[in-house]
C-alpha positions as a Markdown table, in Angstrom:
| # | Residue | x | y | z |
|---|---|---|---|---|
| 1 | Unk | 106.3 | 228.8 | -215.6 |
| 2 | Unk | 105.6 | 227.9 | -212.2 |
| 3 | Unk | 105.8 | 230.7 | -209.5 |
| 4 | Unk | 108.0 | 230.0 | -206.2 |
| 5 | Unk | 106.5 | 227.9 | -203.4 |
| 6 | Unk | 107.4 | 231.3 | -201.2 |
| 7 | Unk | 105.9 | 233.6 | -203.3 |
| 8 | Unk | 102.5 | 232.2 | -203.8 |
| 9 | Unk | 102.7 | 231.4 | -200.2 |
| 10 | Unk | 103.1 | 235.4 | -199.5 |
| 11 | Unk | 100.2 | 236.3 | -202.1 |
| 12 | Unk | 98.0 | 233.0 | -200.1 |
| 13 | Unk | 98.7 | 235.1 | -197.1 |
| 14 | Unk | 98.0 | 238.4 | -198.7 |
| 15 | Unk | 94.5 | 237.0 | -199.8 |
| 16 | Unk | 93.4 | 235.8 | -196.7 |
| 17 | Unk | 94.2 | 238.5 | -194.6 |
| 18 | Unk | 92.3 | 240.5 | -197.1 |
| 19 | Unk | 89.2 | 238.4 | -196.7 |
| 20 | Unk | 89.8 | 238.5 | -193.2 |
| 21 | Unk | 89.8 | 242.3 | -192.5 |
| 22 | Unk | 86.4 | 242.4 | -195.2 |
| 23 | Unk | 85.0 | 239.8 | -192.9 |
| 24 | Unk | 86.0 | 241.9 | -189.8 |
| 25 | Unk | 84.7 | 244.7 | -191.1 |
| 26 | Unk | 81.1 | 243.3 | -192.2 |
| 27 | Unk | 80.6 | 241.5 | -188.8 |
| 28 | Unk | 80.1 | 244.5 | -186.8 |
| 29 | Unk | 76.9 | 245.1 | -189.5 |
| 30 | Unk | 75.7 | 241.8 | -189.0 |
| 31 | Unk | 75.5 | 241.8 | -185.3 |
| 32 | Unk | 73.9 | 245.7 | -185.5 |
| 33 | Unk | 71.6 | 243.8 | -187.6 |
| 34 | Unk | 70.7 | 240.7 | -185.7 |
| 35 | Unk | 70.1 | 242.6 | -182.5 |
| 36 | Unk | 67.6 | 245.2 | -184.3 |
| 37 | Unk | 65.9 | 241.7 | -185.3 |
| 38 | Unk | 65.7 | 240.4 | -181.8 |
| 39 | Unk | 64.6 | 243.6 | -180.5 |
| 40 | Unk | 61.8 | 243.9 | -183.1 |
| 41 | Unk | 60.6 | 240.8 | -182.1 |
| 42 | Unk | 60.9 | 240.9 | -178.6 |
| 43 | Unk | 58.3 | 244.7 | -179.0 |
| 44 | Unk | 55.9 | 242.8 | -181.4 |
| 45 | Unk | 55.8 | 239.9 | -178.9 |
| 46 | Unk | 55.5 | 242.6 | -175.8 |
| 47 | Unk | 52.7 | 244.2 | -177.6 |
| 48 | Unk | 50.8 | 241.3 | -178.2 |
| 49 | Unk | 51.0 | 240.0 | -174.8 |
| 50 | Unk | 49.5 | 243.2 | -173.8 |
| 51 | Unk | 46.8 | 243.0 | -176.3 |
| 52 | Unk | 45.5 | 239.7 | -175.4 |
| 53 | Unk | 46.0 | 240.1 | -171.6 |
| 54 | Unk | 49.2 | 237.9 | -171.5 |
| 55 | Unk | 49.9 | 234.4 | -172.5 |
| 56 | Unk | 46.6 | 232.3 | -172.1 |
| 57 | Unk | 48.2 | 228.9 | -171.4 |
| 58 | Unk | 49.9 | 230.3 | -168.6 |
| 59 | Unk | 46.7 | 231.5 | -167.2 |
| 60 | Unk | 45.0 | 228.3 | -165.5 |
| 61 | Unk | 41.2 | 229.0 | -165.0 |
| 62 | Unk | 39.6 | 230.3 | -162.0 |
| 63 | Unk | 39.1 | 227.5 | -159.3 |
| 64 | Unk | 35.4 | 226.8 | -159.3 |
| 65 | Unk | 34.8 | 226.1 | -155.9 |
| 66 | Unk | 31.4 | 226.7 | -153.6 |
| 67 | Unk | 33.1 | 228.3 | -150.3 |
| 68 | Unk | 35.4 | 230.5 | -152.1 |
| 69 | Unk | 32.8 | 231.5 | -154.7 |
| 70 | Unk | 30.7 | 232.6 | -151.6 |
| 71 | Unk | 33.0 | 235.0 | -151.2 |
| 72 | Unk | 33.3 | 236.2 | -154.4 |
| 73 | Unk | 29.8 | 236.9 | -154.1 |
| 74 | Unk | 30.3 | 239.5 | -151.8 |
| 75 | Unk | 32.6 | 241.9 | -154.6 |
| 76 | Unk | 31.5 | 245.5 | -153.4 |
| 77 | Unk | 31.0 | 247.3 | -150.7 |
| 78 | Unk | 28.9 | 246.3 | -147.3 |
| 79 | Unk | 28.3 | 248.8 | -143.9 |
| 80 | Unk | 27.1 | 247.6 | -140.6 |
| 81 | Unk | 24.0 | 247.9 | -140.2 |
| 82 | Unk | 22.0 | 247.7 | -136.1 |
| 83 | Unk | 19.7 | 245.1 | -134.8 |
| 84 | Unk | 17.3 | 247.9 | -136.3 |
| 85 | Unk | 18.1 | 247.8 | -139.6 |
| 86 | Unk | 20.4 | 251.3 | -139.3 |
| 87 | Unk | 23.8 | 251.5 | -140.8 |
| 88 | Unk | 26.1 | 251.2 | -137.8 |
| 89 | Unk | 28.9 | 253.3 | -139.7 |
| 90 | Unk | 31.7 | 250.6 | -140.4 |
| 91 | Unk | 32.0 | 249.3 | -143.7 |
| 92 | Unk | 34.2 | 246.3 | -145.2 |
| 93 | Unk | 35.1 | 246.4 | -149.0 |
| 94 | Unk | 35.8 | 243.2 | -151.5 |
| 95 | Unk | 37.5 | 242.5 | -154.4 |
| 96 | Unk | 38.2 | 239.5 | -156.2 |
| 97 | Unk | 42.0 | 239.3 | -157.9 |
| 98 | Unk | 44.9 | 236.8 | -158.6 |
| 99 | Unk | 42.8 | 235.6 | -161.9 |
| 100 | Unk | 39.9 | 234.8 | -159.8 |
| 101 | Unk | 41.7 | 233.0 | -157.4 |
| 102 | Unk | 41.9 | 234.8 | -154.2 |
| 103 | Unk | 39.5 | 237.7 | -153.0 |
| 104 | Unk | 40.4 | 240.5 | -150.7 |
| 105 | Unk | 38.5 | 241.7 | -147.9 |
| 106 | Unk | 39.4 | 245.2 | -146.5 |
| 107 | Unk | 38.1 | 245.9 | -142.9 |
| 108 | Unk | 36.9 | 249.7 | -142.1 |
| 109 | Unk | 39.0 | 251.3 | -145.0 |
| 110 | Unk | 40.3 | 255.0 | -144.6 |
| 111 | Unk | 40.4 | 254.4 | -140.9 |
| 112 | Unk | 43.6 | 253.8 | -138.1 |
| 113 | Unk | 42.1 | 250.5 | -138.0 |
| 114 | Unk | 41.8 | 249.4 | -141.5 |
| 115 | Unk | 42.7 | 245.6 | -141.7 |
| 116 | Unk | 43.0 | 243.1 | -144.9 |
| 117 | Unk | 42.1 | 239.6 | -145.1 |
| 118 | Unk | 42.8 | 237.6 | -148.2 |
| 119 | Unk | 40.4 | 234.2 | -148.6 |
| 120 | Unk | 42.4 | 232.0 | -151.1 |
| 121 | Unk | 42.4 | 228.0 | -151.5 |
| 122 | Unk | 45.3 | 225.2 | -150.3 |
| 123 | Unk | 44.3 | 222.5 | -152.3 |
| 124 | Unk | 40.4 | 222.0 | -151.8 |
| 125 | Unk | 40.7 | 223.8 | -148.4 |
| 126 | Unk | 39.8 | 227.5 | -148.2 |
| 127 | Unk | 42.2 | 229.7 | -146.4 |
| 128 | Unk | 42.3 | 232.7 | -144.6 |
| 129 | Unk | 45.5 | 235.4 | -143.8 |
| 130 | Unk | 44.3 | 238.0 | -141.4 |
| 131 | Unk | 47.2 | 241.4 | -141.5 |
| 132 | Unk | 46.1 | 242.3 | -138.0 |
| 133 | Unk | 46.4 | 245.7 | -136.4 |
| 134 | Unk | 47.8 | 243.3 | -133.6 |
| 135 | Unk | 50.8 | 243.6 | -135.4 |
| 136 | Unk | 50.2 | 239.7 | -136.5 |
| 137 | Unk | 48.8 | 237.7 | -139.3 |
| 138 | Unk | 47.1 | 234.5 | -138.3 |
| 139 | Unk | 45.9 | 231.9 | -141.3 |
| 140 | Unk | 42.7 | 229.6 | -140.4 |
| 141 | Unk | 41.8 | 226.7 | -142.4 |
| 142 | Unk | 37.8 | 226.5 | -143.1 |
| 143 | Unk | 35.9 | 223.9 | -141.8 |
| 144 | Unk | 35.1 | 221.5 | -144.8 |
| 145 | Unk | 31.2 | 221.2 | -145.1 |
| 146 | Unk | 28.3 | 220.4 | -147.7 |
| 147 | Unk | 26.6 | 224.1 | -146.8 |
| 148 | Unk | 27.8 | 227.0 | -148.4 |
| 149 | Unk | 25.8 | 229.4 | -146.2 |
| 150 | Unk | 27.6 | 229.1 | -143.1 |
| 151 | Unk | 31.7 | 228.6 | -143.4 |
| 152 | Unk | 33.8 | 228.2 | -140.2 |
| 153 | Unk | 37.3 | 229.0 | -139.6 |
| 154 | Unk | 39.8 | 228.4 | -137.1 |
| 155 | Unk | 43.2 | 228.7 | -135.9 |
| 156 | Unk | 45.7 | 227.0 | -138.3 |
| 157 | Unk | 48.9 | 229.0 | -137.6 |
| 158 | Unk | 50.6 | 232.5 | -137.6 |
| 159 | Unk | 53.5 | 234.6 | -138.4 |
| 160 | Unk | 54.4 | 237.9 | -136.2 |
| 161 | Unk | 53.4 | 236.1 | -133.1 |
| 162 | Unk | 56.1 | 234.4 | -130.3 |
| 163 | Unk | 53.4 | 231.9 | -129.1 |
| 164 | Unk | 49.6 | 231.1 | -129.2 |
| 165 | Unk | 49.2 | 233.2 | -125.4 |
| 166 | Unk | 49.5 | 236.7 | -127.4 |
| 167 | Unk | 46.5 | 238.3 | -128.5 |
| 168 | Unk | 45.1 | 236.9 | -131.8 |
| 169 | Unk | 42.1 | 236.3 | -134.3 |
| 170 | Unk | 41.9 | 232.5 | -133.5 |
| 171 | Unk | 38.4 | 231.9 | -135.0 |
| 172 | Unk | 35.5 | 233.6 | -137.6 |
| 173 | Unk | 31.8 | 232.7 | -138.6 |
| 174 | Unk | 30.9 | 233.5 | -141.5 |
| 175 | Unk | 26.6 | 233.1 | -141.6 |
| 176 | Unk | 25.4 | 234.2 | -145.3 |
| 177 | Unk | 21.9 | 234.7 | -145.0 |
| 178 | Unk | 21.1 | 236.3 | -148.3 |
| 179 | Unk | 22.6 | 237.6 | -151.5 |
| 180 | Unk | 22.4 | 241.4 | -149.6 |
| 181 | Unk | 23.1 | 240.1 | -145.8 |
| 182 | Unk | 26.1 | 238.3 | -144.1 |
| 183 | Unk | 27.0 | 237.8 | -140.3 |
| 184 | Unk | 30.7 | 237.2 | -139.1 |
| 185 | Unk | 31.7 | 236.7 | -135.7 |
| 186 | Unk | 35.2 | 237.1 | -134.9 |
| 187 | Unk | 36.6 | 235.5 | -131.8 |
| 188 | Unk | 39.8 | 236.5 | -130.3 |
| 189 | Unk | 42.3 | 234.3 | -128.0 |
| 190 | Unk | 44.5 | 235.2 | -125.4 |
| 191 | Unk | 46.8 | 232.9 | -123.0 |
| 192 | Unk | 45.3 | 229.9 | -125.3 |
| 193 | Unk | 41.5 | 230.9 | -124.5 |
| 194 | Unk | 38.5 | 232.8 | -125.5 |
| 195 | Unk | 39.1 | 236.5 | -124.5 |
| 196 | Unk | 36.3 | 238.5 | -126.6 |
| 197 | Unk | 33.9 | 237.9 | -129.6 |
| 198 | Unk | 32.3 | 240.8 | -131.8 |
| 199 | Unk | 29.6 | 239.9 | -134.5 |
| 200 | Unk | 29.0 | 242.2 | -137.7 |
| 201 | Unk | 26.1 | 242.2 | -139.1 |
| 202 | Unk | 27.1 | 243.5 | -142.6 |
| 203 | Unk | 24.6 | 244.8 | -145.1 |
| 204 | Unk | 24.9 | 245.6 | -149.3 |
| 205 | Unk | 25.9 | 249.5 | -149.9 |
């Protein structure tokens, strides 16, 4: 005998909201569950980034190139020394970072006049950003050449500065004379000229 159309409508209804609560209930789990998942993943892949240093094909390789590599050369510590051959007492620090890519210079560390200039390339041009204790940060562009033992650099631009009259770095030579000796004259500009020069004659620590 065939039930009412109503009543096996009322037991349909029964059923599903049955199933329905069940499948409320279990969802709750599932989510918990997925989450743990994702979370175990995302540690496993965190500690195997560390492991290996960090993805390598996001790494590109260190720019082989014979101006900035001079500097890379000079990773350590240097002190002036006199026409004499006696350490003058200022010293300059360098470090090479950024994956090989840029290296740091620090000027008389430890001191009220400690400076930082980073050496880094645009393109196939070598670059220099000088943080001044002039309050300024003038970038020079090095002159391209075939020698690697003496690199020139001049003016390109600046920040921190209302116009090229103020006081500012405006040129450096760099003379590399051996693996253990360098030279670098800085030239300062004021009112769009020459105002003073100083050279360093830099020895290996």
């Amino acid at each position: 005998m065939m039930m009412p159309f109503p009543y096996r409508t009322r037991i349909s209804d029964t059923l599903i909201h049955n199933a329905a609560g069940r499948a409320a209930a279990i969802l709750p789990a599932v989510a918990l569950l997925a989450c743990l998942c994702a979370c175990s993943t995302h540690r496993h892949h965190d500690e195997g980034t560390a492991a290996s240093g960090g993805p390598e094909h996001m790494i590109p390789p260190a720019p082989d190139h014979p101006q900035l590599n001079r500097f890379k050369s000079l990773k350590g510590r240097w002190v002036e020394s006199t026409e004499g051959g006696e350490h003058a007492g200022q010293t300059a620090a360098y470090h090479v970072t950024a994956g090989g890519g840029t290296v740091v210079e620090t000027m008389f560390p430890g001191t009220p006049h400690e400076m930082v200039t980073m050496y880094h390339l645009d393109g196939d041009t070598l670059m220099l950003t000088h943080y001044c204790v002039l309050q300024n940060q003038p970038r020079m562009r090095a002159a391209r050449s075939k020698r690697d033992d003496v690199i020139q650099f001049r003016f390109h631009d600046s920040t921190g500065m209302a116009g090229a009259h103020e006081p500012h770095m405006h040129e450096v030579v760099f003379n590399f004379i051996d693996d253990n000796r360098f030279e670098a004259t800085w030239t300062n500009y004021q009112n769009g000229k020459p105002a003073h020069g100083v050279t360093m004659n830099m020895v290996r620590q």
